[in-house]
C-alpha positions in Angstrom: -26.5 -45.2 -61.7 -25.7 -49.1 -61.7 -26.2 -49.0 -58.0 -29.8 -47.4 -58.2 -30.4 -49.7 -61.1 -29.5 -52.8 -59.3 -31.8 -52.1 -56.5 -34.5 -51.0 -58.6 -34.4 -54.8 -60.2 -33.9 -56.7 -56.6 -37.2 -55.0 -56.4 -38.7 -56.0 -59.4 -37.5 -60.0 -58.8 -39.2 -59.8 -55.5 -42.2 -58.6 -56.9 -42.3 -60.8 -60.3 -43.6 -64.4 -58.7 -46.6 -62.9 -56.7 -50.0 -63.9 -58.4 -51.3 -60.8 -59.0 -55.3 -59.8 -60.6 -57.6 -56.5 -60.4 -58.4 -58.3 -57.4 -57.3 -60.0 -53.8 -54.5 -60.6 -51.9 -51.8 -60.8 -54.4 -52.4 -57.1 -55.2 -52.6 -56.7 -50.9 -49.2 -58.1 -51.1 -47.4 -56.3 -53.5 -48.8 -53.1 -51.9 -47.0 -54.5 -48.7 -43.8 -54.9 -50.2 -44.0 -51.4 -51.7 -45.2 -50.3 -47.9 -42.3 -51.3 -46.9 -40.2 -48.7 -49.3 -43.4 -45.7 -49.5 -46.1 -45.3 -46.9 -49.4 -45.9 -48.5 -52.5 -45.3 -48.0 -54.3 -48.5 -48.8 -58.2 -47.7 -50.0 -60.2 -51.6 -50.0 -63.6 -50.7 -52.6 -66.1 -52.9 -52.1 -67.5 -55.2 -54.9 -70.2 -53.5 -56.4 -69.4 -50.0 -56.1 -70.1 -48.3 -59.1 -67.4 -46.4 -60.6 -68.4 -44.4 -63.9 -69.7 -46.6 -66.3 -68.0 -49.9 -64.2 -68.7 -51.4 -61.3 -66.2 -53.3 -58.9 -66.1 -56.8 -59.7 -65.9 -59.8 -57.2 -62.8 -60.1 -55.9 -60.4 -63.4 -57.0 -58.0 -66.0 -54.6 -56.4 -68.6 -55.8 -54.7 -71.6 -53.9 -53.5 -74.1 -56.4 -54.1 -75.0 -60.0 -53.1 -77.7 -62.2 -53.3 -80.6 -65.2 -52.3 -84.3 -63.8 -51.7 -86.9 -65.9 -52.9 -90.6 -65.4 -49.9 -91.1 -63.1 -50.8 -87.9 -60.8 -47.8 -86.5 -62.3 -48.7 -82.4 -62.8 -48.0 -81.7 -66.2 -49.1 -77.9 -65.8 -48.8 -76.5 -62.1 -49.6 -73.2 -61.0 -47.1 -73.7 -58.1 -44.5 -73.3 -60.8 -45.6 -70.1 -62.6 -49.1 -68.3 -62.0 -49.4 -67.5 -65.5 -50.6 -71.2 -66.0 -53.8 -69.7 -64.7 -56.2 -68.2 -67.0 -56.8 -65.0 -64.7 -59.9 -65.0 -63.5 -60.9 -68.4 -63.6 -63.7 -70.2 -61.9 -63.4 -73.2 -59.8 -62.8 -76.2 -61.7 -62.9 -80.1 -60.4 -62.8 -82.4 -62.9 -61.6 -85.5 -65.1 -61.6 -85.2 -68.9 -60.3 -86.3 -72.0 -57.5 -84.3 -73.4 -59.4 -83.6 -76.4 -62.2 -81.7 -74.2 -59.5 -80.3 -72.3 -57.8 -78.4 -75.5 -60.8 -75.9 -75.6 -59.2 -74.5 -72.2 -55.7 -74.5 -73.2 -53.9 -71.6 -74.6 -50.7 -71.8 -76.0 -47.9 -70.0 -78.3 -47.0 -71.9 -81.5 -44.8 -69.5 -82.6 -42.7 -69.5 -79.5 -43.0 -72.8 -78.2 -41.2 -72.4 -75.4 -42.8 -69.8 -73.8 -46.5 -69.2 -72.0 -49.2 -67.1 -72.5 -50.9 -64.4 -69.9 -54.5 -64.6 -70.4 -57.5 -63.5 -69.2 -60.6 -63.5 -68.3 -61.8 -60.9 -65.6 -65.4 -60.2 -67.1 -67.0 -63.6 -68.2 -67.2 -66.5 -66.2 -64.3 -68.9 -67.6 -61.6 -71.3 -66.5 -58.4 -72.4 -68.9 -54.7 -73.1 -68.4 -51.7 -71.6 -70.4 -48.8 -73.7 -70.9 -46.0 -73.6 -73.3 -46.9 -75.3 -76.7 -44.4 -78.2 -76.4 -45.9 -79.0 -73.3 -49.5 -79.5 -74.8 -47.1 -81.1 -77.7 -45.8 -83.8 -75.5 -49.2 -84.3 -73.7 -50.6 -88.0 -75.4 -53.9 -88.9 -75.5 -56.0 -89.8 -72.8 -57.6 -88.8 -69.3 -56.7 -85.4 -67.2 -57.5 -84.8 -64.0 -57.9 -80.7 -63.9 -58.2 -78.7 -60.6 -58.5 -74.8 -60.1 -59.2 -73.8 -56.6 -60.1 -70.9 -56.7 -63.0 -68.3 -55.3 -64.7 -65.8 -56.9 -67.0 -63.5 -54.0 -67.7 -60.3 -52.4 -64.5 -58.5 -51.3 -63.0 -55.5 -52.3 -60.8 -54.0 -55.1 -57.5 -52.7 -53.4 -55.2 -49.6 -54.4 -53.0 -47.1 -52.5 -51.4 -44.1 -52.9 -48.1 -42.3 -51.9 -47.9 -38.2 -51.6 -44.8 -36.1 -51.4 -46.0 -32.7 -50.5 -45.1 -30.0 -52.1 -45.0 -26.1 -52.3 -48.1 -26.1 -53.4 -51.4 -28.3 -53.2 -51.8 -28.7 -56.8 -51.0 -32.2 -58.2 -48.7 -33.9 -60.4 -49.7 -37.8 -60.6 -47.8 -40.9 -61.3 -49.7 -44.1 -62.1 -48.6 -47.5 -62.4 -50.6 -50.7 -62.7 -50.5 -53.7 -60.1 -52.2 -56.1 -61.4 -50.0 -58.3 -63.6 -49.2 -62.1 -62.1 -45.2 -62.8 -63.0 -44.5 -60.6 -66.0 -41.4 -58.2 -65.0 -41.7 -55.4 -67.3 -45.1 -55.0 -67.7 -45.1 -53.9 -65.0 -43.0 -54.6 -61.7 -40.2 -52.3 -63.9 -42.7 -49.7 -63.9 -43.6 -50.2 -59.7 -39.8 -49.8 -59.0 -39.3 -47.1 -60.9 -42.5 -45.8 -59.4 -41.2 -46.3 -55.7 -37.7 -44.8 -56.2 -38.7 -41.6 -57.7 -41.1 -41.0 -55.1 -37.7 -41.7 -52.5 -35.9 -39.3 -54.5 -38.6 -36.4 -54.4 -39.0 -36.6 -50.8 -35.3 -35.8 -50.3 -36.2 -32.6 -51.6 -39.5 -30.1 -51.4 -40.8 -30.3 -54.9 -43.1 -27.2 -56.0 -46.2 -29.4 -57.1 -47.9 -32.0 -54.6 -46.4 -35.3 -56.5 -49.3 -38.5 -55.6 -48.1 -41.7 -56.6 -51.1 -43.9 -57.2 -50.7 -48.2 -57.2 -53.8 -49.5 -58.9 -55.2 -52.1 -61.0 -55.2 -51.8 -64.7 -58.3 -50.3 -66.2 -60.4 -50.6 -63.2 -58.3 -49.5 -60.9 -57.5 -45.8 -62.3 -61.3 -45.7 -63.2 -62.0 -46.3 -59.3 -59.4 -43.8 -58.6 -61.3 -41.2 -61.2 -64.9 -41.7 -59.6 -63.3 -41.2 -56.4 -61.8 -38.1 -57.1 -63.5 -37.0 -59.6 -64.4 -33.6 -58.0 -60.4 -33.1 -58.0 -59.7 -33.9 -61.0 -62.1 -31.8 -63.4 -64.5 -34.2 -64.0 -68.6 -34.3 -63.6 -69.1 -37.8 -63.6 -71.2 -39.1 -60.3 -68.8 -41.3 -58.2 -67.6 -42.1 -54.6 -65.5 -38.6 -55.0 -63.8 -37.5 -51.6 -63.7 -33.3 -51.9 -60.8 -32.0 -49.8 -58.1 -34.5 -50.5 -55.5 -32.4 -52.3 -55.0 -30.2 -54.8 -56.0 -30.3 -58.8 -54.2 -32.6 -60.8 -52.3 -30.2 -63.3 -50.1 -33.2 -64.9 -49.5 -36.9 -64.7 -47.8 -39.4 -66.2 -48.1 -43.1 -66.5 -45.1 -45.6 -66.1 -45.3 -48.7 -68.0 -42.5 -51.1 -69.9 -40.0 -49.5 -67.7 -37.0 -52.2 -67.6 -36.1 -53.6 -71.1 -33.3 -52.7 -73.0 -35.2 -50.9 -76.1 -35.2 -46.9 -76.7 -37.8 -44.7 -74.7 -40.8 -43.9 -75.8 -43.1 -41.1 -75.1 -46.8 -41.1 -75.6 -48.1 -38.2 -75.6 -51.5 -37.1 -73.9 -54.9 -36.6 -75.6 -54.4 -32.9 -75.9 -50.5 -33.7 -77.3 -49.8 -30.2 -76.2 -50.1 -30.4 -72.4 -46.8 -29.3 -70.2 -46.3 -32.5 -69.5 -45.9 -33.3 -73.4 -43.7 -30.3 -74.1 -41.7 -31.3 -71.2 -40.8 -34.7 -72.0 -40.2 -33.9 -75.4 -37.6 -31.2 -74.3 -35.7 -33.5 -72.0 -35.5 -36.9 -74.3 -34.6 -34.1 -77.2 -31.7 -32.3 -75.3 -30.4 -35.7 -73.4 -29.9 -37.1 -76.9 -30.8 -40.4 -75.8 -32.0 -42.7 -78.5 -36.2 -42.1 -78.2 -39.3 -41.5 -79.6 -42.7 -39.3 -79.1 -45.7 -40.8 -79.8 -48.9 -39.4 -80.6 -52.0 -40.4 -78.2 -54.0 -43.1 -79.3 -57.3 -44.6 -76.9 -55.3 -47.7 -76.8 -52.3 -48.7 -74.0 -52.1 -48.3 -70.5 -54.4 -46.2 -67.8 -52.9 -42.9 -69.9 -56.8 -44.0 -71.7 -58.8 -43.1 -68.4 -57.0 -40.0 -67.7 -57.3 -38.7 -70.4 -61.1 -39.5 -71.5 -63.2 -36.5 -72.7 -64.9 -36.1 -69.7 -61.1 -35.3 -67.4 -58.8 -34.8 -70.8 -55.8 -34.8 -68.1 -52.7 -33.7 -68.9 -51.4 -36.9 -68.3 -49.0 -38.9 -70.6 -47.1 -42.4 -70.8 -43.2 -43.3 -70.6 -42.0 -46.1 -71.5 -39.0 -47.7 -73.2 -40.2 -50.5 -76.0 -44.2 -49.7 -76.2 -47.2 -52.3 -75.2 -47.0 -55.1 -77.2 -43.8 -53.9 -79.1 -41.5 -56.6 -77.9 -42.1 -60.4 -78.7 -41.9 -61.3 -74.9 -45.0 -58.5 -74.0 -47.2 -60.5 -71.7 -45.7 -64.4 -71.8 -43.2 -66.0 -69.8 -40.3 -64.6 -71.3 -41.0 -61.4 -69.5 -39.0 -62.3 -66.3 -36.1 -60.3 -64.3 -33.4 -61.5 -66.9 -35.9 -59.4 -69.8 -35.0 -56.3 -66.9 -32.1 -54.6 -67.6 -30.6 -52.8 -64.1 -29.2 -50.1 -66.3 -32.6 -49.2 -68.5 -34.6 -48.7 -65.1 -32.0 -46.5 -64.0 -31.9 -44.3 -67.1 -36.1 -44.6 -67.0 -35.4 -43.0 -63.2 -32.8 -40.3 -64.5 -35.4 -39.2 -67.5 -37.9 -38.8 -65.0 -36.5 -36.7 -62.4 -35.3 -34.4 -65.2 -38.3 -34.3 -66.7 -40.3 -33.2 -62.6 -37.2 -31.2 -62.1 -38.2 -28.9 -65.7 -42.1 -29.4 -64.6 -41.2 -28.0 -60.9 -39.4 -24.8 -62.4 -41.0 -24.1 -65.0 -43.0 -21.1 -64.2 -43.9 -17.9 -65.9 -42.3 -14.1 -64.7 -43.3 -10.6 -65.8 -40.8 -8.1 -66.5 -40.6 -5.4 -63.9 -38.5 -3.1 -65.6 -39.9 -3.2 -69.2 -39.0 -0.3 -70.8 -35.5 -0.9 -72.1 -32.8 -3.1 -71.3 -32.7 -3.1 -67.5 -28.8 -2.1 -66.2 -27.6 -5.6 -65.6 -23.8 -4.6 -64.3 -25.0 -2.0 -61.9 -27.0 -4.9 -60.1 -24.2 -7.0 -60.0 -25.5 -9.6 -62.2 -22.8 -9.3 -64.8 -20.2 -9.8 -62.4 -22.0 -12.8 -60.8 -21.0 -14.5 -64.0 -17.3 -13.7 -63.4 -15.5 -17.0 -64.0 -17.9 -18.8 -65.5 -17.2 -21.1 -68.5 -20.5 -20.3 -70.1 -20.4 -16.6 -69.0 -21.7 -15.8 -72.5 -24.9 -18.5 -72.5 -26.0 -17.4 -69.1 -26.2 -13.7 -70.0 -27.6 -14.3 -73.0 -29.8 -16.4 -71.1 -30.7 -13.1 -69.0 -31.9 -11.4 -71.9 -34.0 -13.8 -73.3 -35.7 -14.2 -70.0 -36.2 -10.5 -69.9 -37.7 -10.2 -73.3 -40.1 -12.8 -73.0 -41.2 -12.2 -69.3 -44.5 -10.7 -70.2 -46.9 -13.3 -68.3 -47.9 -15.1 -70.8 -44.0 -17.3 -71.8 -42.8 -20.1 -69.4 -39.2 -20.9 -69.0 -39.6 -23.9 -71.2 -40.6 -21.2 -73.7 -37.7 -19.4 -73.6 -35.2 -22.2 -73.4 -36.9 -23.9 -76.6 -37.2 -20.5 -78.3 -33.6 -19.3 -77.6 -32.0 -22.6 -78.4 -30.6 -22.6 -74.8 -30.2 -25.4 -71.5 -33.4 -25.2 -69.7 -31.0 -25.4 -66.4 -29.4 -22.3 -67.8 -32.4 -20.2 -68.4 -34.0 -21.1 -65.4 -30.9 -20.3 -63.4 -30.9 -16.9 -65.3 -34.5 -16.1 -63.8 -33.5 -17.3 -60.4 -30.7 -14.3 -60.5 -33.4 -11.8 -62.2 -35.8 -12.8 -59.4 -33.0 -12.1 -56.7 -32.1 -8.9 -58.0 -36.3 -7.9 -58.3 -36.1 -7.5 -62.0 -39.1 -10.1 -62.6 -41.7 -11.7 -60.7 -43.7 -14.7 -60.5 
């Protein structure tokens, strides 16, 4: 697990200092470096496409940013961090008194130290963040402030990653690509992202699994419009019929790295598989967690979910959006990234796809009675067996509720037993031609 972990989080520093926005070549680049782990297939959107109720903004470079003194000195440099820029900001050349200047600044007071992420994707804007004993130690006086940056026609930029599978129907996995030099939120949930999809493709998983890079917000609402046809929805978009199979369950990875408990948040129906899944694996692991209920607020869970697709898609995490002090500033780095939490993040979701993948429902093809077990070898399959008992118990229950309408994950939560166990019990049934899928 520590070896996973630790090259989960080479990842995630190699990632962190990359400006990234909804927009330009910082997002092109981090898709690179995740090319260089998945094969993608990059999609480039043109500004002004509209998608639902949005349309594609302009797209956003930057080349160098920063405050100067009267000496020249640079007092707040975007070469040092690219969270010094507000996102989104205009071009800016000018000279200005410091008390004109304040109106751009943003700052922490109550952790002095640190510096703000900011934005401003949607109104024209410019502004620095800096740490508050920086503006503290800044005297009166003249500034000379510089943002080059452009704002013009391009493209928003997202990719995706399949792992076939058995079937053409769809489990997605989403994570946002848009954050400049925050490590958790959400390079922890990219690397995570990238080594589940290795680890899937080792083996042929029953559902189609399409791992999708985007931009926050805009991003999974371009990725809606353009497949909305797939995914249930009605809305008018740039939809591309024929690309795969329906999306039957998603989830979103955010917040994947820190050191807090896991967190679940649940879909907008809160009873999806996907919901009952999770909740069965962080319940039986015993890890320390917690299930959330849905709320319209968080990560790209929101669009998925929106009345229109109400996807069964939900959101892991370990400490929540804006549950830990160091959510969107500067003290969101690699150190905040524990190599151990995005391993165990890893290890809860490839239990929780390896339930999803088995889960299936059977019907009983020898209902009447119990069904001679021992004559069909069965029984003495189990010869051995330290939990001879549980797995033909496990037979039985799988027996009794194969009628068509009860999943394994019914069974196993109704008979108190290991979903590994029950689902190893139908594999056996299913040899033997006792119950079919």
């Amino acid at each position: 697990m520590t070896a996973v972990g630790d090259r989960m989080h080479a990842l995630v520093e190699r990632l962190y200092p990359i400006c990234r926005s909804i927009t330009g070549d910082g997002v092109r680049a981090t898709l690179d470096i995740v090319g260089e782990h998945l094969p993608l297939r990059v999609h480039e959107v043109p500004t002004g496409t509209r998608v639902l109720d949005w349309t594609v903004p302009q797209e956003w470079n930057i080349r160098d940013a920063y405050i100067a003194d009267g000496t020249g000195r640079r007092v707040v440099d975007f070469a040092a961090s690219s969270l010094h820029v507000l996102g989104y900001s205009v071009p800016v050349a000018a000279t200005m008194p410091l008390s004109e200047l304040r109106g751009h600044l943003h700052t922490l007071p109550e952790h002095p130290s640190w510096v703000p992420y900011r934005t401003s994707y949607y109104k024209p804007e410019w502004g620095f963040c800096l740490a508050q004993e920086t503006l503290d130690a800044m005297p009166d006086g003249e500034y000379e402030v510089r943002i080059d940056s452009t704002l013009a026609d391009g493209h928003l930029t997202y990719a995706e990653h399949v792992v076939p599978g058995q079937v053409a129907d769809e489990v997605i996995v989403s994570c946002h690509v848009c954050h400049p030099a925050l490590a958790n939120d959400n390079m922890a949930g990219v690397a995570v992202a990238v080594f589940l999809a290795q680890e899937l493709a080792e083996r042929t998983p029953y559902y189609t699994y399409r791992f999708i890079f985007a931009p926050g917000t805009i991003g999974a609402i371009t990725w809606l419009a353009r497949n909305a046809e797939r995914v249930g929805g009605t809305a008018p978009g740039q939809a591309e019929p024929g690309t795969g199979g329906r999306v039957e369950h998603g989830l979103v990875l955010a917040c994947a790295g820190d050191r807090g408990r896991l967190t679940y948040k649940q879909s907008r129906r809160g009873d999806a598989e996907i919901d009952r899944v999770l909740r069965h694996v962080l319940r039986e692991s015993g890890r320390p967690h917690q299930v959330t209920e849905f709320t319209p607020y968080g990560y790209d869970e929101r669009q998925y979910c929106s009345p229109g697709f109400d996807l069964g898609v939900g959101s892991l995490s370990r400490t929540p959006y804006a549950g830990y002090p160091e959510y969107h500033t500067s003290a969101d780095n690699p150190d905040f990234v524990s190599p151990e939490a995005l391993a165990d993040t890893l290890a809860v979701c490839r239990e929780a796809f390896a339930v999803l993948d088995r889960n299936r429902r059977y019907l009983n093809l020898s209902p009447y009675g119990e069904p001679h077990l021992g004559r069909r070898g069965l029984y003495d399959s189990l010869g051995g067996r330290s939990d001879a008992k549980q797995a033909q118990l496990a037979m039985l229950w799988v027996l009794s509720l194969s009628d068509g309408g009860h999943s394994l994950l019914d069974v196993a939560e109704r008979s108190g037993l290991p979903f590994d166990t029950v689902a190893a019990a139908a594999d056996a049934l299913h040899g033997a031609g006792l119950i079919k899928a």
